[in-house]
C-alpha positions as a printed Julia matrix, in Angstrom:
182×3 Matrix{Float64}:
  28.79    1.23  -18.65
  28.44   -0.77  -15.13
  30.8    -3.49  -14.39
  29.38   -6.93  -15.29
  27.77   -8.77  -12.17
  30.12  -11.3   -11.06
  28.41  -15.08  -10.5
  27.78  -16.12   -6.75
  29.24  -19.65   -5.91
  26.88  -21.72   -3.92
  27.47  -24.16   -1.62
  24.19  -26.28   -1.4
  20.64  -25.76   -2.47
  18.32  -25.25   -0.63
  15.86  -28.11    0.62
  12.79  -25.99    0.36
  11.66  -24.41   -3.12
  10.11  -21.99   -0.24
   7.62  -21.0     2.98
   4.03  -19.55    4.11
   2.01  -18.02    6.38
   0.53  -21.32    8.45
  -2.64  -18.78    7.73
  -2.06  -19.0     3.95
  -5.13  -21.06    2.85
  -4.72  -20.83   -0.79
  -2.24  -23.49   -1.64
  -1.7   -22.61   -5.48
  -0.88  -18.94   -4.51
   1.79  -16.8    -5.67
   4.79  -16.14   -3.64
   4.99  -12.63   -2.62
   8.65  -12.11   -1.88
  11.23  -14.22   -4.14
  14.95  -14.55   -1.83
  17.25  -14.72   -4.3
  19.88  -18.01   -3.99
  22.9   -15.85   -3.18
  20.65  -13.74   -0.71
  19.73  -17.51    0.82
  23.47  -18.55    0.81
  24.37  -15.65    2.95
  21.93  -16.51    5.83
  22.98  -20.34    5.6
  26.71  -19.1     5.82
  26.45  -16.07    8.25
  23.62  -17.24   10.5
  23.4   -21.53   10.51
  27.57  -22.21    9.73
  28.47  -19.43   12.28
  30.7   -17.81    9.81
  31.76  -14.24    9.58
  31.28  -12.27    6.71
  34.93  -11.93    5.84
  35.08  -16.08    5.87
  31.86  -16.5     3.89
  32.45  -13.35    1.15
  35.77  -16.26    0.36
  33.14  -19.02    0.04
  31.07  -16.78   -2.08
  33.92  -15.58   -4.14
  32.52  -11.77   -3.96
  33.71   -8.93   -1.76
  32.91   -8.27    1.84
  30.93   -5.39    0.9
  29.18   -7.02   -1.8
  28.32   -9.87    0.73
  27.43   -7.35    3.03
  24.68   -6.23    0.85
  23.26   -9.19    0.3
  23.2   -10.6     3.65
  21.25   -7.03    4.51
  18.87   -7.57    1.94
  18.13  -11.03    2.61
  17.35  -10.38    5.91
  14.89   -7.41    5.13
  13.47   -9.81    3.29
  12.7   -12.42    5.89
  12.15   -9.65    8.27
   9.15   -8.08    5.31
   7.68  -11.89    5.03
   7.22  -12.2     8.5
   5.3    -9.07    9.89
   3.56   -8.41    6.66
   2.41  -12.71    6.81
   3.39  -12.73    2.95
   4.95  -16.06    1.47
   8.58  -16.41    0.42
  10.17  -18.07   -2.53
  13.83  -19.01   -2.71
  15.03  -18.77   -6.07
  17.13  -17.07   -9.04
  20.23  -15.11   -8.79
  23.15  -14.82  -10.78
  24.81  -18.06   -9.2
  27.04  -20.81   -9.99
  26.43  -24.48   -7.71
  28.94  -26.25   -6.64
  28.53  -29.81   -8.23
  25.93  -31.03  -10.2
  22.7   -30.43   -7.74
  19.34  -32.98   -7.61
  15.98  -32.31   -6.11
  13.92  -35.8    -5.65
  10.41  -34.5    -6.01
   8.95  -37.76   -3.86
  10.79  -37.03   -0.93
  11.92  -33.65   -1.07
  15.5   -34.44   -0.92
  18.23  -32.18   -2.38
  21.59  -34.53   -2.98
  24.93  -34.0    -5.53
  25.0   -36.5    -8.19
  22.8   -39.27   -8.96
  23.56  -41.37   -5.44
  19.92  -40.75   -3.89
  18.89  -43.42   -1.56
  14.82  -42.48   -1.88
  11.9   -45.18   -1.03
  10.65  -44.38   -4.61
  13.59  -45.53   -6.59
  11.85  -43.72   -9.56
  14.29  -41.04  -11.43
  11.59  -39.37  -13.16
  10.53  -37.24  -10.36
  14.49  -35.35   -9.92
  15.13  -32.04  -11.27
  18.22  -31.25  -12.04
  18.72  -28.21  -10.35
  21.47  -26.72  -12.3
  20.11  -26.94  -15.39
  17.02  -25.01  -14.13
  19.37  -22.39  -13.37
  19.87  -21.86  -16.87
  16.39  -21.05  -18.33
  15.82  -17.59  -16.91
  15.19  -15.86  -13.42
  13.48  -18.92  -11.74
  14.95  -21.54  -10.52
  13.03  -24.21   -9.99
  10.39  -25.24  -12.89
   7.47  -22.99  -13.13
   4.0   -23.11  -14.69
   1.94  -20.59  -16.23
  -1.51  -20.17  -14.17
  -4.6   -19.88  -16.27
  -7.65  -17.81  -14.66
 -11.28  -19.1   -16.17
 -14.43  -17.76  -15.77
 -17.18  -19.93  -14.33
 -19.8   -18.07  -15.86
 -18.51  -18.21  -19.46
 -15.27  -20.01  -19.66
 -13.3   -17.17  -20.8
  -9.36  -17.81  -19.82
  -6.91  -15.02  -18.98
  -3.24  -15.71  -17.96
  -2.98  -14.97  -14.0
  -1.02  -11.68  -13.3
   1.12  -11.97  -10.04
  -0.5   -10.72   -6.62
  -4.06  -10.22   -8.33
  -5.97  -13.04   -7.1
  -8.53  -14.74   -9.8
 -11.79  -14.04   -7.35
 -10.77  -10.24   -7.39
 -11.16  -10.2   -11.72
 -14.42   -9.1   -13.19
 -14.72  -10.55  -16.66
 -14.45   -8.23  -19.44
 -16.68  -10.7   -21.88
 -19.57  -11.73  -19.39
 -19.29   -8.79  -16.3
 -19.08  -11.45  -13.71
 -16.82  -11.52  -10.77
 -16.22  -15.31  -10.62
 -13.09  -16.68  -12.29
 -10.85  -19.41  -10.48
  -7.41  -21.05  -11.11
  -5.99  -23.44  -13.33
  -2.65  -24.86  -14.14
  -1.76  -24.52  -17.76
């Protein structure tokens, strides 16, 4: 029986729930490659703070191999998302965050505790990032995507990477379904 999987400690979240191609025209798409939190942490450590991987495998409370691995793997990654034009996601892991973490959804803003100085002033758009850590593999809060048909209105939960214009419906034969948000 493997060893159990130790929890990476996080620093900061990250500002962006993600990227795309600038040639990525579908906005509702679904991210191709999902960078893992820890995977993320390693490149903000190792590659923005300038630290070495001794210094940030401390910060991470895992070994220097172990951050070794995942510094690797982030950056194949990156490296996969950029010459194959395929869009990224940053999120799950098995992580712990330092502090209790906020994303304002108005501004974008990522913050510890409740001390956001946003133009909005309205608390219903923050997600409380830790807490989304929680419900599964995803971190931040996810919908279920809903393909229709236009011809007959037959719906059919999206499966990831199959775009809805590439299913042929099973009820009507046509080739003509689009996306909705459940």
């Amino acid at each position: 029986m493997p060893r159990p999987k130790r929890k990476r400690q996080i620093q900061m979240a990250p500002k962006s729930i993600g990227f795309r191609p600038t040639s990525s025209t579908d906005e509702d798409a679904v991210f191709d490659i999902e960078l893992g939190l820890d995977e993320y942490e390693s490149l903000r450590l190792a590659d923005y703070e300038g630290l070495s991987q001794e210094e940030a495998a401390i910060f991470m409370k895992v070994s220097r191999p172990t951050f070794a691995r995942i510094y690797e793997l982030a950056r194949k990654k990156i490296v996969t998302s950029m010459v194959e034009n395929k869009s990224m996601q940053i999120a799950g892991g098995h992580v712990n965050l330092t502090g209790e973490w906020y994303r304002c959804h108005d501004c974008d803003d990522v913050f510890i505790g409740l001390n956001h100085n946003c133009d909005s002033k309205e608390t219903d758009n923050l997600e409380h990032i830790n807490k989304s850590l929680n419900r599964g593999k995803k971190f931040y809060n996810q919908t279920t995507d809903i393909c229709e048909c236009t011809s007959c209105h037959q719906k059919i939960e999206k499966k990831r990477g199959v775009p809805c214009r590439s299913i042929i419906c099973n009820k009507c034969g046509t080739k003509s379904f689009f996306r909705l948000k459940k």
